[in-house]
N, C-alpha and C positions, 0 to 999 in steps of 0.2 A: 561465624563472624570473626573477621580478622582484626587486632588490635589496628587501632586507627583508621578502622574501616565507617564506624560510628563515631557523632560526637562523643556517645558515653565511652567509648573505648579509645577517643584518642586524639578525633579530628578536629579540626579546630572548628569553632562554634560559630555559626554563620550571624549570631548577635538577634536572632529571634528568638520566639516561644515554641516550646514545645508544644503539637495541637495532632488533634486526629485528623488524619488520611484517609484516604480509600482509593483504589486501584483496580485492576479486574481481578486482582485474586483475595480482594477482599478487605477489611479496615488495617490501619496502624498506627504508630505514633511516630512524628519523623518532623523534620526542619524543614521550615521553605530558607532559600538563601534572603536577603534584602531587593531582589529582583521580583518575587511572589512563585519563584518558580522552585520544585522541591531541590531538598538541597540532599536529605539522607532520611531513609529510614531505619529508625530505631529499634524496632520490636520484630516478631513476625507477624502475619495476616491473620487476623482472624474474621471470622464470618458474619459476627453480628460486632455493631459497633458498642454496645455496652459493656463488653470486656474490655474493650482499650479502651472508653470512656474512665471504667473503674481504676485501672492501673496508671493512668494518668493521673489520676487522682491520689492512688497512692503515691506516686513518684513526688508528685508538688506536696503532699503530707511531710515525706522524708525527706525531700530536699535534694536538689541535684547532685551536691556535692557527695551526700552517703552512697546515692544511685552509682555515682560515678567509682567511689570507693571501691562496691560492691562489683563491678563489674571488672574492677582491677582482681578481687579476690578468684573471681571466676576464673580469670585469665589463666593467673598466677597457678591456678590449680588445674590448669589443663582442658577448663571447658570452653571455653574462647579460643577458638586458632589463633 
């Protein structure tokens, strides 16, 4: 993931909620724009939706803003393209 490729990494925020997805490669958590159509995915796929159910849950626990933090620290250290 490349900085600004995600809201959490960069992009500017399409003014929704964060919510679970699903696609043919399986669930995530991602934006729709204010059109209802997806705007970014957040996370990668996983297979069953109560993983990303779970971590969505963690994320709204800790708050966007630490998520977003946290995602700068990853960057900053090489694991974020």
């Amino acid at each position: 993931m490349m900085r600004g490729e995600t809201v959490f990494t960069g992009a500017a925020h399409p003014g929704t909620d964060l919510e679970l997805m699903s696609g043919p490669a399986g669930y995530y958590l991602g934006f729709r724009g204010v059109d209802g159509e997806v705007y970014s995915r957040e996370t990668p796929y996983w297979p069953e939706p109560d993983f990303a159910l779970a971590v969505l849950d963690l994320i709204e626990g800790i708050g966007r803003d630490k998520v977003i933090a946290y995602a700068d620290v990853l960057s900053d250290l090489g694991m974020l393209r």
